[in-house]
Steps between C-alpha positions, in 0.01 A plus 500: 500500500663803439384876548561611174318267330180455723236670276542246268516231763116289492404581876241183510647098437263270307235402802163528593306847607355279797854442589471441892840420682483149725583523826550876578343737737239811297806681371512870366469503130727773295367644142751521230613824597576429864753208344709692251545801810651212700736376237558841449586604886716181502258331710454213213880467372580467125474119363286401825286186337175662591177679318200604593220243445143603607625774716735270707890474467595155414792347416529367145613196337655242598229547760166352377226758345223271662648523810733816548688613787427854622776718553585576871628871583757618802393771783730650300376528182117515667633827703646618083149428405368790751769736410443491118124493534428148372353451862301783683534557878195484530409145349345194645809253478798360693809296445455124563799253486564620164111554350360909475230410674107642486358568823129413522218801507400526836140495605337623831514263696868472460541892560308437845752186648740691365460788739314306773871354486727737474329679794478208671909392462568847550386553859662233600826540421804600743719782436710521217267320252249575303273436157571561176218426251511393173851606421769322380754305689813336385567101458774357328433631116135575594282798630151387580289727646355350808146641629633542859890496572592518864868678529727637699615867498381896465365626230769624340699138518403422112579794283808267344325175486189328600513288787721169466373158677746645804259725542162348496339357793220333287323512184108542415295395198103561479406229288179462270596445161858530573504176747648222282756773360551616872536124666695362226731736345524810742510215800805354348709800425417655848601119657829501299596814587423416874252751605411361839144561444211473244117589529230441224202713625304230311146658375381207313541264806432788802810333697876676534767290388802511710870353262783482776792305487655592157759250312673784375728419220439126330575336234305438297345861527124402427605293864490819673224644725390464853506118734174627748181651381215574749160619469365731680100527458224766620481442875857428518763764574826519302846562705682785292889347530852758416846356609339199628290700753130513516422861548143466506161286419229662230187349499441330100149692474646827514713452211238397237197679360181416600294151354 
């Protein structure tokens, strides 16, 4: 692939229009403009085997066209993205083990566990921590954007960088449409990683899902996740747990909307 020569370069391979990659999480699709600004920016290099096939990046041939591989992207070159405009600030994605990932719409009742919870964490918590919602943290080549991260420091601690696994106490995800994305995929990055622990404010179910014990690091990767899961259901209170310490007990009803 070469810069010079990309006008002239076909920008679809020889597949379907109902083209639907196997095995992959809803990814963000790019139009044919947003690809030729990344080759241009550098964030594609020259002679990279890849093309743009139904608004996903795939890898070409010797790959096969019923079955190709999508192309995987860097914080890096997802951070390039914002600067040259190919991603806004403002968009409804995050970076997941590789995949530009797009975050589900959010409906009402999510909106209301959402702040039931926050407030809920949030008066609990002992000095020197506090919530950050819905912002980005950093894991490995990642940056999900957890509904409810639990860190430590002021408010002035992440101008450089968003907060690190180091810094998190644990991790929240209100779950409706998101669950299977946010038990499977989002559960094993955080386990690998080893953030101590995990909640699914799980909607669909009414019941808090508590992930502790992390394997951190295994191989193989898709090994990775959390040993103990425990669900906590209305009636029940959940123990909210940083550096091994339960701080405090919330009761499960006051975290989720109403039936």
């Amino acid at each position: 692939m070469s810069i010079g020569t990309l006008p002239t370069l076909p920008p679809f391979l020889p597949v379907p229009s109902t083209l639907r990659i196997p095995s992959a999480p809803p990814t963000r699709r790019w139009t044919a403009d947003e690809f030729q600004r990344m080759i241009e920016a550098g964030i594609i290099k020259e002679n990279e085997p890849v093309a743009l096939v139904d608004g996903s990046i795939v890898y070409k041939s010797p790959r096969s066209a019923d079955s190709p591989t999508l192309r995987h992207w860097t914080r890096a070159e997802y951070r390039r993205m914002v600067d040259i405009g190919v991603l806004q600030e403002s968009e409804r994605v995050e970076l997941l083990e590789g995949w530009i990932v797009q975050k589900m719409p959010r409906n009402t009742p999510h909106d209301t566990a959402l702040d039931k919870t926050e407030e809920s964490i949030r008066a609990t918590l002992p000095t020197g921590w506090r919530v950050r919602s819905q912002r980005a943290v950093l894991i490995g080549e990642s940056e999900p954007e957890p509904d409810c991260a639990i860190v430590s420091g002021g408010l002035d601690a992440y101008l450089a960088n968003h907060p690190k696994p180091e810094d998190i106490g644990f991790l929240v995800e209100v779950s409706d449409s998101s669950l299977s994305t946010d038990r499977v995929i989002k559960g094993r990055l955080y386990g690998r990683a080893s953030i101590s622990i995990y909640w699914i404010v799980n909607l669909q179910e009414r019941q808090i899902e508590v992930y502790a014990e992390p394997t951190g690091p295994t191989d193989p990767a898709d090994a990775a996740g959390y040993r103990v899961r425990t669900d906590y259901r209305e009636g029940d209170t959940v123990p909210v747990v940083i550096g091994g310490q339960q701080v405090a007990k919330i009761a499960v009803a006051s975290l989720l909307p109403r039936a």
